[in-house]
N, C-alpha and C positions, 0 to 999 in steps of 0.2 A: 847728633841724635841717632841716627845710622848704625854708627860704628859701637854706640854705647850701645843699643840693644842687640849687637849682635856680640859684643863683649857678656851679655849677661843671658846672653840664650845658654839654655839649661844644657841643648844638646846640638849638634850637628843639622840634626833632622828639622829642629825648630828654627835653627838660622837658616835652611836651606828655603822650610816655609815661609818665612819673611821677606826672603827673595821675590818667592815666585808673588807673592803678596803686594806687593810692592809694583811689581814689573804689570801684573794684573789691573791696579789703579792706576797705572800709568797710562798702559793698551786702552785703559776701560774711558780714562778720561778722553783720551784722542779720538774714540771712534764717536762717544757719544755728541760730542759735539760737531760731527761730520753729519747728523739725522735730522732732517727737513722738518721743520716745525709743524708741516701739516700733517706729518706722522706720527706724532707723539704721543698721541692714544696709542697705535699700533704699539711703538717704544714703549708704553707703559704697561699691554698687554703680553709681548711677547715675553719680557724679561718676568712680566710677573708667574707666566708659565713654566719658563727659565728655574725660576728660583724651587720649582719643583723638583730640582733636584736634590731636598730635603729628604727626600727618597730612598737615597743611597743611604746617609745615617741613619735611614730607620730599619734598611735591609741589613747591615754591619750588627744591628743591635737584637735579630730578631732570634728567638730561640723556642725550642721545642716543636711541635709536629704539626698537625693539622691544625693545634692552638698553640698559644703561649703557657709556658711552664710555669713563668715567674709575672711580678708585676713590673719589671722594666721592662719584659720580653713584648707586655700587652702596650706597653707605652708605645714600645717601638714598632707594632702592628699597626698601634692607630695613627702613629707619623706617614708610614708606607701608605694608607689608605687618604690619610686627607691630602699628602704630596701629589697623590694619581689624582683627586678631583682637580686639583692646580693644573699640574701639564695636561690635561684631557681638556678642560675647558678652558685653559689658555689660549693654547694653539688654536682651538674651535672659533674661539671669537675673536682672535689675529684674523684668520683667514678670512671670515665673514668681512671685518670693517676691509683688508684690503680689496678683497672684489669688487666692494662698493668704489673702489677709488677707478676701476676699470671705466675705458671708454669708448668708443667706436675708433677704430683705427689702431688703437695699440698692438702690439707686437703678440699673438697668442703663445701662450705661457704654455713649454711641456717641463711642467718641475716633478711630474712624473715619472720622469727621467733618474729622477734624483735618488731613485730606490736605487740603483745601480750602484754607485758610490756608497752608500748607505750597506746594502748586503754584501761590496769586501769588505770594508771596516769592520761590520759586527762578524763576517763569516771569518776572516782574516784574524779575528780576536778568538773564535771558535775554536776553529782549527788549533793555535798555538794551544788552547787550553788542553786542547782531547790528548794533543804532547805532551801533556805535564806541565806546562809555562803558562799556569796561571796571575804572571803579576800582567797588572794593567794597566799602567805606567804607560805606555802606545796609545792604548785605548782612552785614557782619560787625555791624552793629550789631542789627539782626533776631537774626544769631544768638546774639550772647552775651545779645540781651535774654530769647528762649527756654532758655536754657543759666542763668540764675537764676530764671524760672519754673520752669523743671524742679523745682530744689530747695526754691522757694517753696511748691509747692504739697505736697509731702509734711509742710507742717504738721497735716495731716488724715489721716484714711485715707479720706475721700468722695472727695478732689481727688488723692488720691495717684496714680492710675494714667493721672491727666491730665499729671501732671509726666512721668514717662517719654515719653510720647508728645511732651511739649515738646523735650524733652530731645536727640529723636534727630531732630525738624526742626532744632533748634539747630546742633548738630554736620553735617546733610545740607545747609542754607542755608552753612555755615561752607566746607564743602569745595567745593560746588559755583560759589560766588563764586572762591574760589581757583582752581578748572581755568579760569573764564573769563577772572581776572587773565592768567592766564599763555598767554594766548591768542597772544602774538605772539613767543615764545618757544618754545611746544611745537609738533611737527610732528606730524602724526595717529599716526604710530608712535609717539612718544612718549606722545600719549593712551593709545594702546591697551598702551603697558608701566604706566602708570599703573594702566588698567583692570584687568589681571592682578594686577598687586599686590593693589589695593583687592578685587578676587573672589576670589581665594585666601585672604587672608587673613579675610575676611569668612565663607568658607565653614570656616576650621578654627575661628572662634570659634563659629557657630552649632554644630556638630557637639558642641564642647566643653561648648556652656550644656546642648545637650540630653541629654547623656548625664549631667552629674555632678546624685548623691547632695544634696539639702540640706544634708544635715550636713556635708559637703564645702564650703560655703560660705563660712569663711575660708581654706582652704587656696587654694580658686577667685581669690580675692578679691588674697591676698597673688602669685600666680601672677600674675595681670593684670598688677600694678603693678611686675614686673620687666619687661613687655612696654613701659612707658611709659619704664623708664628705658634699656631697651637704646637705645628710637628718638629719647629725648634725648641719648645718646652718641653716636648716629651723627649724627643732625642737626646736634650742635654738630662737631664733627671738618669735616662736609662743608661745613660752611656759613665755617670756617674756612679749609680748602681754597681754596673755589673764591672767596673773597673775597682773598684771596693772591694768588690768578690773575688777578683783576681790579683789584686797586690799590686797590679799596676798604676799605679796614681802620683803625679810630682803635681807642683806647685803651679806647674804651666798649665798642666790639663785642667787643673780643679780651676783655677781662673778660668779658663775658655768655657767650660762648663759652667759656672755663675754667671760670666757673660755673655753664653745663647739663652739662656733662662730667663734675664734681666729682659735683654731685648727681644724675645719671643711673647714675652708677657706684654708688655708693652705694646709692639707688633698688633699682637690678639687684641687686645680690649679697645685697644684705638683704634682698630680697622672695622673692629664692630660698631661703636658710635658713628663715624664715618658712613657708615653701612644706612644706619637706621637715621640719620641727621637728612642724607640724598635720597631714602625711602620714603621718609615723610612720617617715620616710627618715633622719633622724637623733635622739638622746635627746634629751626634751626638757628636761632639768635642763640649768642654766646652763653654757656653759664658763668654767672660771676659772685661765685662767691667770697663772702670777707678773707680778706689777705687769702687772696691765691695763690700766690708766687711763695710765702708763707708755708704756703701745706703743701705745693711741690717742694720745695726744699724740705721738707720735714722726712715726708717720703724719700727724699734724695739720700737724707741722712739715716733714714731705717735699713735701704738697701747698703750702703755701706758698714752699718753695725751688723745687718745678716753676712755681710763677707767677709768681716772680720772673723765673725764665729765658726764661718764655712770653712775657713783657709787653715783656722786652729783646731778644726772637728777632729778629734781623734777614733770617731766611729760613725760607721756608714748614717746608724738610726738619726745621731747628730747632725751630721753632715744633709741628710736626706730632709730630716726638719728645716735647715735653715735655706734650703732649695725652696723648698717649698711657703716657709716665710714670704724671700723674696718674689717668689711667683704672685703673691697675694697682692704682695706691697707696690708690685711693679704695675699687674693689672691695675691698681685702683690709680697709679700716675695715668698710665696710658688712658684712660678713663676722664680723669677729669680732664687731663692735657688737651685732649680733644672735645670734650665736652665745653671747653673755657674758649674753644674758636668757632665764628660765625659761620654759616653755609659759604657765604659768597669767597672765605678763604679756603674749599675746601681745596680748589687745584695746587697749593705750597702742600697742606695735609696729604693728598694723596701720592704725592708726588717725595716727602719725606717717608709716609709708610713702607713706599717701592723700596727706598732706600735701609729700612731699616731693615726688610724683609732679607737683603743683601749682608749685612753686616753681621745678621743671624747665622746667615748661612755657613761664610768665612769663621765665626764663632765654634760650627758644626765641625769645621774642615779643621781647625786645629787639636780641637775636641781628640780626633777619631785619626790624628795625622794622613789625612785625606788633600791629596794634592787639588783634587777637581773641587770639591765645594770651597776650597779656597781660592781658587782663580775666579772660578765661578759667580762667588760674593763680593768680591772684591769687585769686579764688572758690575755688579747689578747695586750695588749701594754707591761705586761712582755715579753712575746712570739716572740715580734716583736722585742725588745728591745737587746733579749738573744742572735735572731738570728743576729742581728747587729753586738754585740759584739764579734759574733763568725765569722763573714765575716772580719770586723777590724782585727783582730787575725790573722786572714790567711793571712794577706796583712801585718801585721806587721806595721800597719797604727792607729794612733784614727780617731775616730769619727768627731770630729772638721775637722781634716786635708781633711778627706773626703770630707765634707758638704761644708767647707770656703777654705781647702788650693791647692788643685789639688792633684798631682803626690808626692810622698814621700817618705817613708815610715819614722818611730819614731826613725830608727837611726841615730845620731849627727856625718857625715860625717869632718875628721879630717884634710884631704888633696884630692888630686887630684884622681879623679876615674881610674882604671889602663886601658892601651888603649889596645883594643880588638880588632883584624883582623889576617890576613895573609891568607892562601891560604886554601878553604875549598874541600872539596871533593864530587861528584854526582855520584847518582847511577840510574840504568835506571830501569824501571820497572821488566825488566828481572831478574836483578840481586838482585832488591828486594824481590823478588819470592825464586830467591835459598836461600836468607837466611831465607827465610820466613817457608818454605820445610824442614832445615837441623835443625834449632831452634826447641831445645824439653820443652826450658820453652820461653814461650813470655809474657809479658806485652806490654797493648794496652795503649797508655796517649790520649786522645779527650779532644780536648783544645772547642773553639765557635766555630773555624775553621767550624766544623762538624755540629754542626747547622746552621749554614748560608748557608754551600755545600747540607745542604737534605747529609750527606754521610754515616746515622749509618744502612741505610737498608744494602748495600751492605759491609760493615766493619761487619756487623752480620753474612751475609752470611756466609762469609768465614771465619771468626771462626768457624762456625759449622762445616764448610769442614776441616778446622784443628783440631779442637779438636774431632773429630770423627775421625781421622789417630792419636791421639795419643798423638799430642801437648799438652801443659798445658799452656791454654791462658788463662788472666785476663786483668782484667782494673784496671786501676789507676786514681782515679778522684780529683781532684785538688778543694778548698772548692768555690772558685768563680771563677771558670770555668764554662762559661756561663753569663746567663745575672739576673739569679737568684739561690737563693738556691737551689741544686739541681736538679737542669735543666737536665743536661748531664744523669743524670740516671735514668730519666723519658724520655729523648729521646733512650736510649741504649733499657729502657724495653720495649717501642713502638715497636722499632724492632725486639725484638722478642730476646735479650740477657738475659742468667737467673740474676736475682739480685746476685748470692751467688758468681758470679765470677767477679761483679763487685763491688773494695776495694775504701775506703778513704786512703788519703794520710797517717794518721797518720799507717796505718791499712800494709799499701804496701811497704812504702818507704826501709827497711831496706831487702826488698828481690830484689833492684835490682844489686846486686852485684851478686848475684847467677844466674840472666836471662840471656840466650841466646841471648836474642834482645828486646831492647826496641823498640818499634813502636808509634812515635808521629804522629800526625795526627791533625794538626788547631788549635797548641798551641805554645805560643813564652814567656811569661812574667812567666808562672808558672813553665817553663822547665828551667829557667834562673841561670844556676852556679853562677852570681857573686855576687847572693843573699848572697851567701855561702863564697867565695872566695874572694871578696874584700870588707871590710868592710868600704872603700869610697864610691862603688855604691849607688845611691839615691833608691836601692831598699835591700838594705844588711838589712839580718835579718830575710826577708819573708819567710816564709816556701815556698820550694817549691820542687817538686818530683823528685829526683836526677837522672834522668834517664843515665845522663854521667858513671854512675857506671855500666851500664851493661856491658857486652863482646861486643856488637855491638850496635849501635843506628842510627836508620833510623830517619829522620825528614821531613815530608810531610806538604811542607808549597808553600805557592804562591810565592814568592823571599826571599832574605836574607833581607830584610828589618826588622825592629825593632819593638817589638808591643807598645800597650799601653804608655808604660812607658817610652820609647824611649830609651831604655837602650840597646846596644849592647851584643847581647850572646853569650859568648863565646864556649858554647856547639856548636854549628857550626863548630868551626874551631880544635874543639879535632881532635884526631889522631881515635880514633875508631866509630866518629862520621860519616854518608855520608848523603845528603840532595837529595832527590826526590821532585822537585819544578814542581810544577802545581795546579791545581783547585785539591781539595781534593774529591770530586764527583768525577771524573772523573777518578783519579789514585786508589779510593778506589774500584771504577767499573772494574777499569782494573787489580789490582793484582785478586781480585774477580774468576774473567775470566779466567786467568791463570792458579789461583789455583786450580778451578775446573777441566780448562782442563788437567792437572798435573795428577790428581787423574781419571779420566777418561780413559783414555790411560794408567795406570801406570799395 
């Protein structure tokens, strides 16, 4: 397969891109899977900053003075502007969640330092230009080689707040090679519409990192990555344009350009449902309307008759039409695609948007024969791709089932699911105290429950009150618990829990036979025995945190109702199981309180 696409590359230039394409998915696959699971927001955040290097094709595209002269000029104004809100509030709120992972004793951080390195590279790329040697061929390779340190180094949490700072040289060496490329092309007016862009938009995204809520952070997150696909729609449009205008255009480019179009549209409108589903702006149970899979396909099949039309356009106006066709048809997939999935799947969705934002990009880079948005994308749509398959996995679900089929999981259920109830047992706050007290090992499970309740402040507290008497408390975090990668352990480090006592499943699971008490807290689908226990359930197979095995197990949930997957658990009605039902805020404030007072008087 290899050798045939490089037998049918149009030119040198495009096999050489394939190369580095290639080699980039490779690097991108290796590192991503060297990144610590309780970083994966981080991962999700920095690459999503990352991907602002949309930037560049909007800078390559921009034309005339203080404004744009033409309407791909204005396209490419508004790619440059909504790229800077990306990297401005990317980086902002990387930094933010890793701080939060800081702890007493760690090692103090001078990545301060790091402007050192940063001012030869760009002063280094200066200089050669003020020579006359404006290609940046060096410079983009500085940058995309910082742009995979970036995500290298969050295999840690020592080195993790060294990758951000890589990250946002990466992306600053990336752009500023680009304004000096374009050195004999841009007029100082020109710079200074650039400059406006890039400070505008750079000032709505810092505004934006500083103001939003942590727990806001997939909604943040999903928000962003419509920003990358708006400026791969317009980049691809303008860069088709004005390549029209110039007589430059083969078969290869006008494809790369229908396919950043296809998947910036997409991108866009699915990151905006995404947005507004984790906002609370629309419900988040699935839409299902008659024959789904039907009217994707149908769409599937309009985008392919606009390419046809595209590929045969004998004139820009044509051509520009079936662009814009496609933009329509693609938005209203991306649209229902995501509208036809539940909240509780939104960590696969947000987790393929990362991905798609990536593949936009790479789309960009061959667009514009741009070496750096092609390594570049090719990194961040593996990344996004990796972190999918590792959310799938946890669910015991594919990808497809995800996207087109709902609720599932990949096991071939052979008869009737076993029926679950009988008489469960309550315990009242008090009494979850004394076991709370007399427990010398506990595991903590925080299901979303505790995101939606605000409840990890006061659940930190009182671990500290306990494990300063002696206890040996930890967390247990479940892979898509929450409503994105790693959520849960970017709200635990908010409040103030150290990372080193908070485990992945893979990491926990086989210690709780030996705990004194499990302690669940706003989790129902990932605590669910009959994953394990009946290989009828439509969820048997899923990984999930066996917390039934400890000596005792509390479950701090709002009623016996069923979550997600509608699947009854039978962890409820065990013999060593007892259920504390209420707002989990509010019980987690109240053992809190207890516990303190306990230790107070004691």
């Amino acid at each position: 397969s290899l050798m045939a696409v490089g037998l049918t590359a149009p030119t040198v230039a495009v096999s050489s891109m394939m190369t580095k394409f290639g080699l980039a998915c490779i690097g991108g696959y290796q590192t991503v899977w060297g990144v610590t699971p309780a970083l994966h927001s981080p991962l999700m955040s920095v690459t999503n900053a990352i991907s602002g290097l949309t930037a560049v094709g909007g800078l390559c595209l921009m034309n005339g003075g203080l404004a744009p002269t033409s309407a791909s000029g204005a396209l490419a104004a508004s790619a440059v502007l909504a790229s800077a809100v990306n990297i401005s509030g990317g980086f902002a709120v990387t930094q933010r969640m890793l701080d939060m992972f800081k702890k007493k004793g760690d090692t103090p951080d001078h990545n301060y330092l790091m402007a050192v390195p940063a001012a030869v590279s760009m002063g280094g790329y200066a200089l050669s230009a003020l020579q006359g040697n404006t290609d940046p061929a060096m410079a983009y390779l500085v940058s995309s080689g910082a742009c995979i340190g970036s995500i290298a180094c969050l295999s840690s949490q020592e080195t993790a707040r060294l990758g951000n700072a890589l990250g946002l040289i990466g992306v600053s060496t990336g752009v500023v090679a680009t304004l000096g490329m374009l050195g004999d092309t841009f007029t100082t007016r020109t710079y200074m519409q650039a400059a406006a862009c890039g400070l505008v938009g750079s000032g709505i995204g810092a505004a934006i990192a500083k103001r939003m809520a942590i727990t806001d952070l997939p909604q943040l997150v999903a928000g962003f990555h419509s920003l990358v696909g708006l400026a791969a729609v317009n980049t691809s449009v303008a860069a088709y344009m004005q390549a029209c205008e110039s007589g430059h255009l083969d078969p290869m480019h006008m494809a790369a350009a229908f396919g950043g179009t296809v998947i910036g549209a997409v991108t866009l409108t699915g990151s905006l449902v995404a947005f507004a589903k984790l906002q609370g702006l629309m419900k988040s149970s699935p839409l299902s309307l008659p024959g789904k899979n039907l009217l994707n396909i149908g769409m599937l099949a309009g985008n392919a008759g606009c390419a046809a039309g595209f590929m045969a356009a004998g004139d820009v106006a044509t051509g520009t039409a079936m662009l814009g066709t496609t933009t329509g048809i693609s938005g209203l997939l991306g649209w229902h695609l995501v509208s036809s999935i539940g909240g509780a799947d939104m960590p696969v969705v947000i987790t393929v948007l990362n991905s798609y934002s990536g593949w936009a990009l790479c789309a960009e880079g061959f667009m514009l024969n741009n070496d750096l948005l092609t390594v570049v994308g090719a990194l961040i749509g593996s990344s996004g791709g990796i972190l999918s398959y590792i959310m799938c996995k946890a669910m015991n679900r594919s990808l497809t089932n995800v996207i087109f089929g709902g609720i599932g999981t990949s096991a071939k259920p052979k008869g009737e699911a076993m029926k679950v109830g009988g008489d469960h047992r309550e315990v009242d706050s008090d009494g979850a105290v004394a076991q709370l007290l007399d427990a010398k090992d506990i595991i903590i499970v925080p299901g979303y429950g505790v995101a939606v309740a605000h409840a990890q402040y006061a659940i930190s507290e009182m671990v500290d009150k306990l494990r300063e008497h002696g206890a040996n408390v930890r967390f247990a975090i479940h892979p898509v618990a929450g409503r994105m990668p790693g959520q849960l352990n970017v709200l635990l480090a908010e409040a103030g829990v150290p990372y080193d006592v908070v485990h992945e499943m893979e990491e926990i699971n086989e210690d709780f036979p030996k705990a004194d008490l499990a302690l669940v807290i706003g989790a129902n689908d990932t605590i669910n025995s009959a994953a394990v226990e009946d290989p009828n359930s439509v969820i048997a197979g899923m990984p999930v945190l066996e917390v039934w095995k400890a000596k005792s197990t509390i479950i701090v949930k709002r009623s016996m109702g069923t979550g997600y997957a509608a699947v009854e658990n039978p962890v409820f009605y065990k013999d060593n199981t007892q259920m504390l039902l209420g707002d989990a805020k509010i019980i987690s404030e109240m053992l809190r309180d207890k516990v303190n007072e306990h230790f107070h008087y004691a």
